[in-house]
C-alpha positions, 0 to 999 in steps of 0.5 A, a space after each residue: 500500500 502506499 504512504 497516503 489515501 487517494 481520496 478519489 481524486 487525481 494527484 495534483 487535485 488532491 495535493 491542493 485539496 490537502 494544502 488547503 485543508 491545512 491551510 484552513 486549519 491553521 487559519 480556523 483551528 478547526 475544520 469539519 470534513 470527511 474522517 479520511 481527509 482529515 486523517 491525511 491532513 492530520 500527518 501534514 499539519 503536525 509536519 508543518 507545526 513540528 517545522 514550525 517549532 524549529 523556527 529557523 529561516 529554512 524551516 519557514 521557507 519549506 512551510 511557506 512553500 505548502 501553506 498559502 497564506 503567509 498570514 497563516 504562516 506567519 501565526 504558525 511561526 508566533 503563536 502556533 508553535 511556541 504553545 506546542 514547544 514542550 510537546 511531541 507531536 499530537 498538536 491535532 485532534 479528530 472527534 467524530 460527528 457521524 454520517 453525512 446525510 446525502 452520501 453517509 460519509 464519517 464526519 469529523 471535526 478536525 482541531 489543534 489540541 
């Protein structure tokens, strides 16, 4: 098996479909979506605030090359990352909201812990 879900969609949609999930979600702090996209967005968010806790100037350039906003990634560098300084990983947590009504996909939300 691979190292990622497909999602039904072709490579270079899904690539952007997953950027700005994470985008999204170190914008809000929260998103709503389907468990298997959230569970794929999961593993690029913690990458992105595990580089954020380096804070080095190669570090921000790798993440300004993912996330869209520089905004967003300016927030990561300043007060994403500093909260999550004595933690291992799990920056993210998923809580299940159940079925979606038209085609009964697992629901998540998706959040910084």
């Amino acid at each position: 098996m691979a190292g990622h879900r497909k999602l039904g969609r072709p490579t270079d949609h899904r690539n952007l479909m997953l950027r700005n999930l994470v985008t999204s979600l170190l914008r809000e702090g929260r998103i709503q979506t389907t468990e298997m996209r959230a569970k794929e967005t999961r593993k690029m968010a913690e990458k992105m605030i595990t580089l954020a806790k380096r804070g080095d100037l190669h570090a921000r350039r790798q993440v300004l090359a993912y996330v869209f906003d520089e905004t967003v990634v300016k927030n990561l560098f300043d007060e994403i990352a500093p909260k999550y300084k004595e933690r291992n990983g799990g920056y993210t947590r998923i809580m299940k909201l159940g079925p979606r009504r038209g085609d009964a996909a697992e629901m998540v939300i998706l959040e910084l812990v």
